[in-house]
N, C-alpha and C positions, 0 to 999 in steps of 0.2 A: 446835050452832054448827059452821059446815064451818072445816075447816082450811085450810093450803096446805100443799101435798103436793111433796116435794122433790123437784126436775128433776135426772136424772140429765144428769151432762158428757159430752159426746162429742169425741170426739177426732179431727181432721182431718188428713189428711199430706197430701205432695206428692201433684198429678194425676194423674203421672207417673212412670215408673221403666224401669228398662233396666238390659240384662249390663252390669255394670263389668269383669268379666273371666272367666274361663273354664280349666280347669285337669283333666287325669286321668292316669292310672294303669292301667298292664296291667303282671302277672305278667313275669316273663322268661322261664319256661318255654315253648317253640315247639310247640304240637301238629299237626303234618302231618295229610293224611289217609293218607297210608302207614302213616303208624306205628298210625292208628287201623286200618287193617287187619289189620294185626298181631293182635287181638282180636275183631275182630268181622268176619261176612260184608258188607264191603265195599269200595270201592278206591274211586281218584282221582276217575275219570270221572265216577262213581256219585253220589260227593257233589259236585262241582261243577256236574253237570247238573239234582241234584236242590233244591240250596239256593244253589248258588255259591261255596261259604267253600275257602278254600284252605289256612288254618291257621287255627289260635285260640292264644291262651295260658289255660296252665290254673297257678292257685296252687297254691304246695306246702301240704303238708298241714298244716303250723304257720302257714300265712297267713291270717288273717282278715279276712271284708270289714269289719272295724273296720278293721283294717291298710291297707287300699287307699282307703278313705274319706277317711282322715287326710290321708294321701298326692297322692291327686286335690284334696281341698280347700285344702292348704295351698300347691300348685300355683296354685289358681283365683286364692288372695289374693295369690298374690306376683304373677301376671299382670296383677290390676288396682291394684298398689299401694298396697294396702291392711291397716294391721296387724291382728292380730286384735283389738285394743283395739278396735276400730270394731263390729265385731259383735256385734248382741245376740241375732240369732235362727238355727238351725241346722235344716235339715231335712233327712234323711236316705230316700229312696224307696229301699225295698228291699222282696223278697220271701223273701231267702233269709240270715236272721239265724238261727243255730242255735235260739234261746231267742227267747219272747216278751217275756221281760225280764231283765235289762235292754235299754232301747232302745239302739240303736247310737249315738243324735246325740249323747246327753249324753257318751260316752264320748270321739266324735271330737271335741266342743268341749274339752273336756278336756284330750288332746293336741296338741289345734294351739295350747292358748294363748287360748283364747276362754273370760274368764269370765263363769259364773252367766248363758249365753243363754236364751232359750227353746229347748228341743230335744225334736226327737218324729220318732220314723220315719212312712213313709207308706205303705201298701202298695196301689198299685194297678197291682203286676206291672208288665210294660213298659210300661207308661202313666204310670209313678211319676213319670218327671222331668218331663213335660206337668203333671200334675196339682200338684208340687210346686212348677214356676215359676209357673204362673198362681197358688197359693197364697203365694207370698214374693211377687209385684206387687200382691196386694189387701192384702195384711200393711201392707206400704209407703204404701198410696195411701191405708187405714183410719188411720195414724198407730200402728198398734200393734207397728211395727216401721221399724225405721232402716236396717239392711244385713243380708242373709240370706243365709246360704247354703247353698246347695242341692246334695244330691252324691248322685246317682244311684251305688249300689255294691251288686254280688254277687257273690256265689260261687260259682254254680252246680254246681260241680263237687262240692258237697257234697250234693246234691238231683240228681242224674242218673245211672240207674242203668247202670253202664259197656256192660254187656249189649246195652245199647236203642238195635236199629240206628236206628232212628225220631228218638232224640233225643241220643243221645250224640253225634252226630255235628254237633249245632247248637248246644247252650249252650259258655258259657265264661264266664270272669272276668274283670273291673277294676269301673273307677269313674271316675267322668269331674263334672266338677262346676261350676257356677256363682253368683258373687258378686254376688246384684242389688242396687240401692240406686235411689234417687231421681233423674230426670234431669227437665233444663226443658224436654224436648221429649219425645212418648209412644218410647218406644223397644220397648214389651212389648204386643204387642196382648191383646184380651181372650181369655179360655182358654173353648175349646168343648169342654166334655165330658158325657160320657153312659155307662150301661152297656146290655148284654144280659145280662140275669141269666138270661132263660132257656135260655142258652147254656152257663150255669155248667159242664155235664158237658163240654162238650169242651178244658179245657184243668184239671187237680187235681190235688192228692198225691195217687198209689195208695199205698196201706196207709200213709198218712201220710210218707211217706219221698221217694219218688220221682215227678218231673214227671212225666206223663204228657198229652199231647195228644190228640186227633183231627186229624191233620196235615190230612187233605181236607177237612174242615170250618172249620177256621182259617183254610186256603189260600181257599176262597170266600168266606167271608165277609168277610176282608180287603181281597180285590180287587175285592167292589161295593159293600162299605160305608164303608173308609175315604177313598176320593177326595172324598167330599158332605162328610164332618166336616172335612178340611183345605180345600175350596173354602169352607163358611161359615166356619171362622177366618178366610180372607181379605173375607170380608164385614160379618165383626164388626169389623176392623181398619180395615175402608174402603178395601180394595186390591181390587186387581184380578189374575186370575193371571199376568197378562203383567210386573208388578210384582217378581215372586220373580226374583232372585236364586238363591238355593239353596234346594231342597227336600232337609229331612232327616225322614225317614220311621223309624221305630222300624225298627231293621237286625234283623227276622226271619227273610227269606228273602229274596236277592235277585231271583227271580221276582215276589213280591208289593212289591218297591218298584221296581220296572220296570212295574208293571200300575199301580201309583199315578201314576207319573212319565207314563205314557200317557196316563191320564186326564186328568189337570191338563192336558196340552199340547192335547190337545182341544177341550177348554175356555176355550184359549187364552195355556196360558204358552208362554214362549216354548223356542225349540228350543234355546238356548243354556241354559239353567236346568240349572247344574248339580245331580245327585245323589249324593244320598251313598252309596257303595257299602262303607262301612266293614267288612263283614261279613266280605267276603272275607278280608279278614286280621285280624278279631277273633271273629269268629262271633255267635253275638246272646249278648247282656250284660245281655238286661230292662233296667231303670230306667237304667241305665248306658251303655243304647247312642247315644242320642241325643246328650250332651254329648261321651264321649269320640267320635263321629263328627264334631262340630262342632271338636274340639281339633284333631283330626287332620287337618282340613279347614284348619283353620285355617295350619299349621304348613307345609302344604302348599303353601298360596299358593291353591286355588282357593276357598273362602271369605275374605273379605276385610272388612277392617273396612269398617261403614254397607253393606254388605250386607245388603238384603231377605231374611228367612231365614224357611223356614215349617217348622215341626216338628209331628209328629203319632206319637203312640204309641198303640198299642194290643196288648192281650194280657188272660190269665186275666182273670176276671170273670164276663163277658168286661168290659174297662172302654177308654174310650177318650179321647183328650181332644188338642188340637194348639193350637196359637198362630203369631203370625208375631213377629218379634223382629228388632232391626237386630244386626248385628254386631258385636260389642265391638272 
C-alpha cells in the first residue's frame, strides 16, 4: 500500500532587495611612497606610474581585521538607520584572517550587538564583496534571511612581505561594508560570477605566508576579461551601459580600472560615468575595496543616492563576479 510522502515547506521573501546603507573604516596610520622608499628600491614616480596609489593606510600591529570589520559595519547600520536588533545574517568576505577558525562574522556580530545571526566568512579574495552582495540579495529574495550584512575587511599588511617591491607597494588595510534588506522596487541587480582556476598559479601564498602575484599576467588578464563580465551584469539587470552612473571596479591598479572604464565607454557608457579611483589614497584593500570606494564616493558627493552603480571584483582564484546596484 503506497503512502503519501511529506511535501517539504519552502520559504518565499521579497522579489526584491537593495543597499539600505553602506558604512567603512581605514587605519589612521598614512603610508607614503617616500616613506616606502625608505625600505625598499623605489620612489614616488615609480609607484604612481606603475599602479597610481599615492598613500595607503596600514594597521597597527594590535589592530585586527576583526577590529575594522566591527567598525565599518556598525558604520553601515547607523548609516541606514538600522538597529542591530533587525539583523539576523552577517557575512564577512575576507582573505586575510590569521586562523581558519574561528570565523571573523560571528565575532563581529557579537560586537556590534547583533544576536545569535547566521555568520560565516567568504573567501573569494577581491571578489569577496561581489560575491557576498549577490549572496545576502538571494538570502533576502529566498526568505531565508531578513537584513544582512555584509563587510568586506583585511589586513593585508599581515600577509605582505615588506621586502616585495612587486607587492608591498599595492596592498593595504580597512573595511568597508553594506546593510542589504528588502525593497518594493529591484534595487540589487543579479550577480555574475565565474572563476579561472587554471590561473590559480598566478596570484597564492608563497611558503604559506606571503601574497605573491604574477603582476603581468593579472594585469592582461584583467584588462580583456573583466569589461565582458561587468557588461553582462549590466544585461542581467536589463540596463544598458549608457545607464551607469558610476563604475566601481575592484581598486587593484589604477591602469587596469582606466582600461575597464575604456572598455564600458566604447560600448557605450557614457563619458560623464564617473570612476572610482579610490586606490590612489587607499591602495587595494581585496574584499574591502569596493564598498569603502563606494563610502568614499559617497561622502564626496560624486556617487549619489538612486545612482546606477555597477561594481565588479576580481582577484586570486582567479574568481570574479560584479552586479549593478542603485545607490543607498
Amino acid at each position: 500500500m503506497s503512502q503519501d510522502r511529506p511535501v517539504l515547506q519552502q520559504l518565499q521573501g521579497p522579489s526584491s532587495t537593495r543597499i539600505l546603507g553602506v558604512g567603512s573604516y581605514q587605519p589612521e596610520r598614512i603610508v607614503t611612497n617616500d616613506e616606502l622608499s625608505e625600505t625598499m628600491d623605489t620612489n614616488d614616480k615609480w609607484i604612481r606610474d606603475r599602479v597610481g596609489i599615492i598613500e595607503r593606510r596600514f594597521a597597527a600591529k594590535d589592530e585586527l581585521l576583526v577590529d575594522m570589520a566591527v567598525k565599518a559595519g556598525a558604520n553601515a547600520l547607523a548609516d541606514a538607520g538600522v538597529d542591530p536588533s533587525e539583523v539576523d545574517t552577517v557575512i564577512v568576505p575576507n582573505c586575510t584572517m590569521p586562523s581558519g577558525i574561528p570565523n571573523a562574522a560571528a565575532q563581529v556580530a557579537d560586537r556590534i550587538g547583533i544576536t545569535a545571526p547566521g555568520a560565516f566568512d567568504l573567501n573569494a579574495a577581491c571578489a569577496g564583496f561581489c560575491y557576498g552582495l549577490g549572496v545576502a540579495s538571494d538570502l533576502i529574495r529566498a526568505g531565508s534571511a531578513g537584513k544582512v550584512l555584509v563587510i568586506g575587511a583585511e589586513k593585508l599588511t599581515d600577509s605582505v612581505d615588506p621586502t616585495d617591491r612587486g607587492n608591498a607597494i599595492i596592498f593595504a588595510d580597512g573595511a568597508g561594508a553594506a546593510l542589504v534588506g528588502a525593497s518594493d522596487t529591484p534595487g540589487i541587480g543579479p550577480v555574475t560570477w565565474g572563476s579561472a582556476g587554471d590561473l590559480v598559479d598566478s596570484i597564492y601564498m608563497r611558503d604559506h605566508k606571503y601574497i605573491y602575484q604574477e603582476g603581468q599576467s593579472v594585469f592582461r588578464w584583467a584588462t580583456t576579461q573583466i569589461a565582458p563580465i561587468a557588461l553582462r551584469a549590466l544585461e542581467l539587470a536589463g540596463l544598458e551601459p549608457s545607464d551607469v552612473d558610476v563604475l566601481i571596479p575592484h581598486q587593484a591598479n589604477l591602469r587596469i580600472v582606466e582600461a575597464i572604464a575604456k572598455k564600458l565607454r566604447a560600448k557605450g557608457a557614457r563619458e560623464d560615468m564617473v570612476v572610482a579611483d579610490d586606490i590612489r589614497y587607499s591602495g587595494n584593500t581585496s574584499s574591502a575595496s569596493i564598498p569603502l570606494a563606494l563610502d568614499h564616493m559617497r561622502q564626496a558627493g560624486t556617487a549619489k543616492s538612486g545612482d546606477v552603480v555597477l561594481a565588479v571584483g576580481f582577484g586570486a582564484g582567479l574568481s570574479y563576479a560584479g552586479q549593478a546596484f542603485i545607490c543607498p
